[in-house]
N, C-alpha and C positions, 0 to 999 in steps of 0.2 A: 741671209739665213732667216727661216720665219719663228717668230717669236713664238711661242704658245704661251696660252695667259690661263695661271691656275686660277678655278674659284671656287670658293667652298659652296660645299651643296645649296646653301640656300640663298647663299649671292645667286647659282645659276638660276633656282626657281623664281627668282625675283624679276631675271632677266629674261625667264623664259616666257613669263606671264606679261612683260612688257610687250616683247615681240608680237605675241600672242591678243594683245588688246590692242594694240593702235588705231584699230577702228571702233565702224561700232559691231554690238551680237545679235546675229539675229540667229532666231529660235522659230523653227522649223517646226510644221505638223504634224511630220513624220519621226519628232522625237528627238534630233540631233541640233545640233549649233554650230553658227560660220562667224566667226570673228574673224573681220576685216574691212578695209575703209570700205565706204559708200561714195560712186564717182557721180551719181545721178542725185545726191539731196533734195534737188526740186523738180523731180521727177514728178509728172502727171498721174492722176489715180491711173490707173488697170495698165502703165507702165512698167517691168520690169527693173528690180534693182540690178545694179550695175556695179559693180562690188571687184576687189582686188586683192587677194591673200596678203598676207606677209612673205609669202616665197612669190610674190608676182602674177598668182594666175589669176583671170580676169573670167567672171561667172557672171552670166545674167540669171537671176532666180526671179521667177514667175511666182506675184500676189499668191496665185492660188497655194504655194508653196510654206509662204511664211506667215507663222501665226504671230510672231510679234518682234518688233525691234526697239534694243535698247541702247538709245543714243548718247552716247559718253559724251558729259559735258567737257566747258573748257578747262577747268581744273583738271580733268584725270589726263585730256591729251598733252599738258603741260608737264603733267607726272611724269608721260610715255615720254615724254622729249628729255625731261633731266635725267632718266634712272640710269638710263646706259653709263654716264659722267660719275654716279657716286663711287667713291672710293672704299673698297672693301674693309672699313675702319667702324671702329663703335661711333668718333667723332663726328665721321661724313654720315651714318646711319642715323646719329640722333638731329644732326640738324636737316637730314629731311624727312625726319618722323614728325618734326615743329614746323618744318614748310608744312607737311602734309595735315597737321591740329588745324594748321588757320586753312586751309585748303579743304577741311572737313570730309577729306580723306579716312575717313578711323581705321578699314579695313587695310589698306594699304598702310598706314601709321602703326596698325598691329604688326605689319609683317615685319615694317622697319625693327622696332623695338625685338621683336623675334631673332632678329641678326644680329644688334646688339648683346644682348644677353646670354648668345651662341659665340662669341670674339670676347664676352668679359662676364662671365657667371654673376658676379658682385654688382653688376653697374647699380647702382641705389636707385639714381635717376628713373633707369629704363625699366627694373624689377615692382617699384612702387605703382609706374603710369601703367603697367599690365596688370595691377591687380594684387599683386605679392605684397607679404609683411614677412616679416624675418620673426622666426620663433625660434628662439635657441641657436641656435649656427645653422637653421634653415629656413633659405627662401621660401615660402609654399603661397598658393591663394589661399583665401578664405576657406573654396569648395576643399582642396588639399588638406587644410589641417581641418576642420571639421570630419571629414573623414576619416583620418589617422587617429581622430578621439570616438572612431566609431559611428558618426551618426552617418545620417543616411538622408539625403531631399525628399519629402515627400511632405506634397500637399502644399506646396511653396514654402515650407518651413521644414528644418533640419529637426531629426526626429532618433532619439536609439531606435534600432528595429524592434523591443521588447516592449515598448511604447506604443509602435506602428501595430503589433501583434494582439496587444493587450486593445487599442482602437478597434482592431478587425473584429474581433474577440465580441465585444461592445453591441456592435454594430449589430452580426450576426444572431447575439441575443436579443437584442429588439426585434430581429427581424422574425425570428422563431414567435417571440411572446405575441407577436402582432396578429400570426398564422394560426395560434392556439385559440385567440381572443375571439378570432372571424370563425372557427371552426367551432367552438363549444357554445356559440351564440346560436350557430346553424343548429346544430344539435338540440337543442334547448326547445327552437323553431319548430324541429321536426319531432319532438315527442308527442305521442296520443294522435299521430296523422300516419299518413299511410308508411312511410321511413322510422313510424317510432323505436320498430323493435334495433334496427339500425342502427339508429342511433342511439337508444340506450346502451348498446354492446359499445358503443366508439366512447360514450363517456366511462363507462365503467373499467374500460379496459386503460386507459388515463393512468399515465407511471408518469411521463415527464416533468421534472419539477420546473421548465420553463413554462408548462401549462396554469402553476400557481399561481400566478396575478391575475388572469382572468377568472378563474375560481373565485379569488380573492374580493374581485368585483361583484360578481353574482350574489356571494353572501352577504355582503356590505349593504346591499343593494335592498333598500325593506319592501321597495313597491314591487320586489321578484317572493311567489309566492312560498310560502314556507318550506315545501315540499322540494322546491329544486336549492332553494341555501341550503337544505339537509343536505340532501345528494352531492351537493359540491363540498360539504364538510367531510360528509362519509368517503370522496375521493380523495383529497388532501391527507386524510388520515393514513390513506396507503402511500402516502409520498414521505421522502424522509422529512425528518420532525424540524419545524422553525421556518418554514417558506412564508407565513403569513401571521407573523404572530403580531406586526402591532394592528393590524386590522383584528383579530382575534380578542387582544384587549380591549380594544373600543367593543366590540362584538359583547366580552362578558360583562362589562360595566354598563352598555347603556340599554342592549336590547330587552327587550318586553316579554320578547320568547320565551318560556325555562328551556324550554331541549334543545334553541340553537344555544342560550347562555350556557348548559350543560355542556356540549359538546364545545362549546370553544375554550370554556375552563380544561377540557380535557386532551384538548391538542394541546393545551400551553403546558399543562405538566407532562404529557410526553415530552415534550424540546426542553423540560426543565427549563427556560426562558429567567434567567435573570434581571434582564431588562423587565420585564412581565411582574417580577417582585416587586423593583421598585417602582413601578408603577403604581401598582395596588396601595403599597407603603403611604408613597406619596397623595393617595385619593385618601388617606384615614384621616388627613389634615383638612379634609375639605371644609368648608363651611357649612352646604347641603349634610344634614345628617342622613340621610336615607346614603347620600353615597359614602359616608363612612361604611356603614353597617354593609351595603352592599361591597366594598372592597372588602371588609373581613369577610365574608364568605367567598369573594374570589382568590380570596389567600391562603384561607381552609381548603379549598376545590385544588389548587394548586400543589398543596404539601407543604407550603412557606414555612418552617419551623425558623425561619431564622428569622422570620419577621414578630418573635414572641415577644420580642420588647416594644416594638411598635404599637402591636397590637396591647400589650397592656398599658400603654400611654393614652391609649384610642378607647380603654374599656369604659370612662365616663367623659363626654366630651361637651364643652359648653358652645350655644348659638345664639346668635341674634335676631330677633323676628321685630318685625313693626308691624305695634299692636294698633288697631287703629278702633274706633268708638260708632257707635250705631245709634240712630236718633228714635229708634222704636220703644217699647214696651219697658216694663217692669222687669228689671235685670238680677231680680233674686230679692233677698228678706233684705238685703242692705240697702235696696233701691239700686243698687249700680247699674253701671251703662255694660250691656253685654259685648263682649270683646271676641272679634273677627281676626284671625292669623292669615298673611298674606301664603304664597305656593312654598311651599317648606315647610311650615308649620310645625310646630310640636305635637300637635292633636294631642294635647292635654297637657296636665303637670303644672299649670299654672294655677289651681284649686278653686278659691274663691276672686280673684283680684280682678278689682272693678278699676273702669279710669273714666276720666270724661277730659274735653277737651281736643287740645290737639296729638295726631296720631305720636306714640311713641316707639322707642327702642326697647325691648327688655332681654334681659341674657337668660337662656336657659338651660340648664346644666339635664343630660343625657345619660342617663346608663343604656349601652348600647347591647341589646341583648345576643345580637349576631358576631359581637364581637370578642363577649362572654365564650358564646358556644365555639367561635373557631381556635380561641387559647384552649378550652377544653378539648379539643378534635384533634390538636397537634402538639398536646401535653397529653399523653390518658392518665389519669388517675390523679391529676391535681386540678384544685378547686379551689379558688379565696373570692368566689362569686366576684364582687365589683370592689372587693379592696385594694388599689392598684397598692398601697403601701407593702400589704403581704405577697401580693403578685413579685415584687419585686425582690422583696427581701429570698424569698422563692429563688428567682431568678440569678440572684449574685451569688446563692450556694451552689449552684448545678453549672452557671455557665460560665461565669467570672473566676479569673485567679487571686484578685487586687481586689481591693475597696474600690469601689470607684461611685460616683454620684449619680445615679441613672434619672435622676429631674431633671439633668441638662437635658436641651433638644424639643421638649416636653412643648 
């Protein structure tokens, strides 16, 4: 009686692919492949291979026919010769997934391990050398359970897509701001030449607020002549409010301009900019007295009413200058050596005070007048000129609930 021999599905593919490889492949021009022995090995060039199926038929294929052959070492035909013999068991599966490790079989070692894990879900052994770790009561790869938390491969690194989205996101803004940059540079180019009217209509028509860092530039920019930093401020102006305010703060503290310092004090109290307050705050501590007084008018121009206590901290404020001594002339009735103030300078207020020798330090104490006028512009109707004592006392009636000590900080 004949036997029939059950095998599970992937015993047969294992055994199909055996049958299937005993020789070697050759890979044909016209796109297809013949796996099967080779009877000619040392076959002369422009001789035909000489070749024998695994069902027996015998082919001569003509050079011109075959674009490449790939000769199976002796390890794999040693494979073809044991696989028929293994036993459809996880046992007989893993000890020739370990023939096949030191055989450096991998792909063939994969398959093994495949069959195992198909005959016993749990095997430790065979689920670990695939790649698997056990999370909770399941097996999964790496790729599996990264997955099932969501992420996503990309970029050779596992990524949430919100991440991936937010990168594109990123990306695509550079890419615009790069397109604005090149395009309002053109523009700039082509004003007062034949394309001017042109391109004045293309910048003036300018809404994108990814166009504001190239604006940004332009106004920053002192050796671009006044006329076109206006024009980039007058367009920023129609964008919404805060695209460019810490350039804006450098803009109203340091330039020389009044009407670009005017208008970029003026964008920043549009965006109400808080940052932008304490900026200012922070310049009334300067050393430089001119950029004191110049923050309290960018904090008047602003609106800062919340900056009253600062600014009455700021109403007289003391410097240090080195005084240094002149070898000239007759320095007044006292005889003194007339005295030179390095860049800062107080320009006056030191009265009569002669020195000779070596250069010194002297402290000199500032009523800042602009800092007077911006407490008066965003208080109306109160005045204690440069008494900070009364400013203050002032101060704790109208904005404080509590006593509190407002020297500290000072």
């Amino acid at each position: 009686m004949r036997r029939i021999l059950c095998l599970s599905p992937l015993v047969a593919i294992l055994m199909a692919w055996a049958d299937s490889a005993r020789g070697e492949v050759f890979l044909l021009k016209s796109g297809g492949r013949i796996e099967a022995e080779q009877l000619n090995p040392q076959r002369a060039a422009g001789d035909p291979y000489q070749v024998r199926t695994p069902l027996g038929v015998r082919l001569d294929l003509a050079p011109a026919q075959v674009a490449r052959v790939i000769v199976k070492t002796d390890a794999q035909k040693q494979y073809d010769d044991l696989l028929p013999s293994v036993a459809n068991t996880a046992a007989a599966h893993w000890e020739m997934a370990e023939w096949c490790k030191e055989a450096e079989l991998l792909d063939a070692r994969k398959r093994h391990l495949a069959a195992i894990i198909a005959l016993e879900p749990d095997h430790e052994a065979a689920r670990l050398a695939l790649g698997y770790s056990r999370y909770g009561t399941k097996w999964m790869t790496q790729d599996e359970y990264m997955t099932s938390l969501g992420y996503i491969r990309n970029g050779g690194r596992w990524r949430l897509q919100q991440e991936i989205e937010l990168d594109l996101a990123e990306k695509q803004r550079v890419s615009a701001e790069k397109a604005h940059r090149t395009q309002i540079r053109k523009w700039f180019d082509q004003l007062g030449g034949r394309l001017g009217g042109e391109a004045l209509a293309g910048l003036q028509m300018l809404r994108d607020p990814l166009a504001a860092p190239a604006l940004a530039e332009i106004i920053a920019d002192a050796k671009q002549p006044a006329s076109n930093r206006l024009m980039c401020l007058d367009i920023l102006s129609k964008m919404p409010a805060g695209l460019a305010n810490e350039m804006l703060m450098t803009l109203a503290m340091d330039e020389t301009n009044d009407n670009l310092r005017d208008r970029a004090l003026a964008e920043l109290r549009r965006s109400q900019s808080v940052a932008a307050e304490l900026y200012f705050v922070s310049q009334l501590k300067s050393k430089d007295n001119k950029r004191v007084n110049r923050a309290a008018l960018c904090l008047q121009g602003i609106g800062a009413q919340d900056a009253t206590l600062s600014l009455i901290n700021a109403l007289v404020t003391q410097h240090t200058y080195l005084v240094t001594t002149s070898n000239g002339g007759g320095g007044g009735s006292g005889g003194g050596t007339p005295i030179s103030f390095g860049s800062g300078g107080p320009g006056g207020g030191l009265g009569g005070l002669s020195m000779g020798g070596k250069p010194q330090k002297v402290k000199v104490d500032h009523k800042n007048e602009l800092v007077h006028s911006a407490l008066r512009s965003l208080n109306p109707g109160v005045d204690y000129s440069f008494d900070r004592d009364a400013w203050k006392r002032w101060y704790i009636e109208n904005f404080t609930s509590t006593n509190v000590d407002l020297r500290r900080g000072e």
